[in-house]
C-alpha positions in Angstrom: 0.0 0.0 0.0 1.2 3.6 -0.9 0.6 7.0 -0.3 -0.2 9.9 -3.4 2.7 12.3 -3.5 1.0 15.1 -2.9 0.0 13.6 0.7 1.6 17.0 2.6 -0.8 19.2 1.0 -3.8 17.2 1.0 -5.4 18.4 4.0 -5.9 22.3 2.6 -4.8 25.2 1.9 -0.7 24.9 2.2 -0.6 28.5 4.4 -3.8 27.1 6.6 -1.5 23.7 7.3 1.5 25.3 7.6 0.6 27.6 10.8 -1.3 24.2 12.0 2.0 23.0 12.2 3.5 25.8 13.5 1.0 25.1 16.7 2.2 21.0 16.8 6.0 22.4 17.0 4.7 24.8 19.9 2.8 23.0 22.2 5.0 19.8 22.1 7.0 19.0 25.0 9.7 17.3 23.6 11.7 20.5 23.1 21.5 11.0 20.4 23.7 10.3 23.0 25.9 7.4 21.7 25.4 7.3 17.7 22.8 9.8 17.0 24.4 13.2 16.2 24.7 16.5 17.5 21.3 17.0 16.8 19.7 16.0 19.5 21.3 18.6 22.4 22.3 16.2 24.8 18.6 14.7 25.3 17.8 11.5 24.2 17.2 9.9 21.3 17.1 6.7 19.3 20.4 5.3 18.5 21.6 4.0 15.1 24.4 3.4 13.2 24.8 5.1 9.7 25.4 2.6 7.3 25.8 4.9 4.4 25.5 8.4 3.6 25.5 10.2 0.3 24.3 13.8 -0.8 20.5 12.9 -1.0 20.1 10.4 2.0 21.5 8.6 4.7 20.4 4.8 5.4 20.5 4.0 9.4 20.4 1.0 11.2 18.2 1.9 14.2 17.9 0.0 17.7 14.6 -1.3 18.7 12.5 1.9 20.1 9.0 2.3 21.8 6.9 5.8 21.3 3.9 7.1 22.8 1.7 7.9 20.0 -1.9 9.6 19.4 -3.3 10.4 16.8 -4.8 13.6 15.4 -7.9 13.6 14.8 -7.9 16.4 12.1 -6.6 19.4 10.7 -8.5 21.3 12.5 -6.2 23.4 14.8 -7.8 22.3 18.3 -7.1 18.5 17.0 -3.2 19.4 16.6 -3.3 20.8 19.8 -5.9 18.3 21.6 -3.2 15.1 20.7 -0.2 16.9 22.1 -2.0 17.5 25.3 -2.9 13.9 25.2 0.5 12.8 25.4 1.5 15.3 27.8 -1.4 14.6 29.9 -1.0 11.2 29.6 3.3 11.7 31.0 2.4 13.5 33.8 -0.5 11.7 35.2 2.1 8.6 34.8 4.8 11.0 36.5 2.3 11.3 39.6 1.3 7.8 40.0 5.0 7.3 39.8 6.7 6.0 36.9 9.7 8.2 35.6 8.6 9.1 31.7 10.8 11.9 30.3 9.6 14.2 28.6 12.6 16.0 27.1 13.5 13.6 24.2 14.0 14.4 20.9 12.7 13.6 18.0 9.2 15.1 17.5 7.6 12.5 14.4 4.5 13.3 12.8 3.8 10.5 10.6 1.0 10.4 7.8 -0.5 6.8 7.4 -1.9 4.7 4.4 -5.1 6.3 5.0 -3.8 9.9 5.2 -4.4 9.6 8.9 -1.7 11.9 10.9 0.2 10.4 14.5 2.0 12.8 17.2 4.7 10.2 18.8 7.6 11.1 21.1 10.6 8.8 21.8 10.6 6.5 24.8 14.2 6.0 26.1 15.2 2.3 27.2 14.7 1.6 30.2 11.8 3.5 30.6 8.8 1.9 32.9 5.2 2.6 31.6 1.8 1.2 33.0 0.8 -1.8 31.7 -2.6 -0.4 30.6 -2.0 2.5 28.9 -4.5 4.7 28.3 -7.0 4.0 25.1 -6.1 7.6 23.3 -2.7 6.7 23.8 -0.8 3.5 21.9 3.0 2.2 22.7 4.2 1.6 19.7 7.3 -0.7 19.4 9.5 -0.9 16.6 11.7 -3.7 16.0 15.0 -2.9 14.7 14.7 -1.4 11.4 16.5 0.3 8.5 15.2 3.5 7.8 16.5 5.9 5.3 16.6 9.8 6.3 16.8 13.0 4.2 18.0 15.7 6.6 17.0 19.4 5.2 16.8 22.7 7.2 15.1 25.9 7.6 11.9 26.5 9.5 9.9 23.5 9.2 6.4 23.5 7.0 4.0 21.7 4.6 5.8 22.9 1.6 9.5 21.9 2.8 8.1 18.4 3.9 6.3 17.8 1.3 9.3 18.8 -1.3 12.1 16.4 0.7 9.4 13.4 1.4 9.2 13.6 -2.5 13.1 14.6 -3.3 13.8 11.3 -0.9 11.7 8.9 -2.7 13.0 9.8 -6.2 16.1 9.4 -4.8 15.3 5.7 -3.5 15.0 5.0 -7.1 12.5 2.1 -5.7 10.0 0.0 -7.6 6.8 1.7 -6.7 5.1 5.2 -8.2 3.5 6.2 -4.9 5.2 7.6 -1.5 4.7 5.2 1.0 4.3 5.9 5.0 6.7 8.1 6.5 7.3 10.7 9.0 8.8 14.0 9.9 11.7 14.5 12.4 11.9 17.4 14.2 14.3 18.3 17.1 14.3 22.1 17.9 12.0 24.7 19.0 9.7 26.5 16.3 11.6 29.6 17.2 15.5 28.2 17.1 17.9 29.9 15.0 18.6 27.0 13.0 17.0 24.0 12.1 17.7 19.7 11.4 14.5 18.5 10.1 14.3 15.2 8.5 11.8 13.1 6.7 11.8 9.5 7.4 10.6 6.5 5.4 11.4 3.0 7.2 12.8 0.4 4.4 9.9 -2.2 5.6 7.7 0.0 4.6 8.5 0.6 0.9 6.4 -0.7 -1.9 8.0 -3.6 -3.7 11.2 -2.9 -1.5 14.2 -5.0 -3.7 17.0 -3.3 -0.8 
């Protein structure tokens, strides 16, 4: 199953959807670390190792992770808002009965799925201790480990620049399939920083007719 690639802008108007996610950057907590990069400001985040890195794409080898994921229910603006609440909601009541979940990791993923359904997930360090009936808004997601091939870009994050690396990345791939398939975007600094690593992610198990 694939994704059209015009999936960033298929939930309005490009200017309406970029200050929606604008207000996802803001309101998220998450504001590595062996074999991540300097990236991630001494917080934590997954490992990997780079297996190979040319001037469209690097292809990591990434540990097993968990993430707390929601998902958002919408475009609409109190939807983007609503499922990061969720997930901080969800940490701190955890925190008070409690279990230690940070909530200073890096990265921020907002993923689009088959359906054109969007997910708010933050990174769950190893080691971390979550209830065992988590919450039904909320879903720990684990990954196995995975290869997962990255196209870093910067500049202040939007639709547009998303949209134009998650497409730039895929030609690059060079794979056997005509549509975009799942993937996500990375993001690890403040709205407001002075500079930017952004990153579009597309997991290799994921990939239409995947030959690699």
């Amino acid at each position: 199953m694939c994704l059209p690639l015009d999936l960033w802008s298929s939930f309005g108007e490009p200017r309406r959807m970029e200050r929606l996610l604008v207000e996802i950057l803001l309101v998220s907590l998450v504001t590595v670390s062996f074999g991540t990069g300097d990236f991630c400001y001494q917080k934590q985040c997954p490992q990997y190792e780079l297996i190979e890195k040319n001037q469209d794409f690097e292809k990591r080898l990434y540990v097993a992770t968990r993430w707390l994921t929601t998902k958002i229910e919408s475009t609409a603006s109190s939807d983007l808002i609503a499922a990061s609440s969720r997930l901080k909601d969800y940490c701190n009541r955890c925190n008070g009965a409690g279990y230690e979940i940070p909530t200073d990791t890096w990265p921020v993923l907002i993923t689009v799925t088959h359906d054109l359904s969007w997910l708010l997930s933050w990174f769950v360090p190893p080691g971390t201790r979550l209830p065992e009936n988590p919450v039904p808004s909320v879903t720990v997601e684990s990954k196995p480990e995975s290869m997962v091939y990255v196209r870093v870009f910067g500049g202040t994050p939007s639709i547009e620049s998303g949209q134009e690396n998650a497409n730039a990345l895929w030609a690059a791939l060079d794979k056997n399939c005509t549509d975009l398939p799942i993937h996500s975007g990375a993001c690890y600094e403040s709205y407001f920083a002075l500079q930017h690593h952004n990153e579009i992610w597309i997991y290799a198990h994921d990939i239409c007719n995947n030959n690699k």
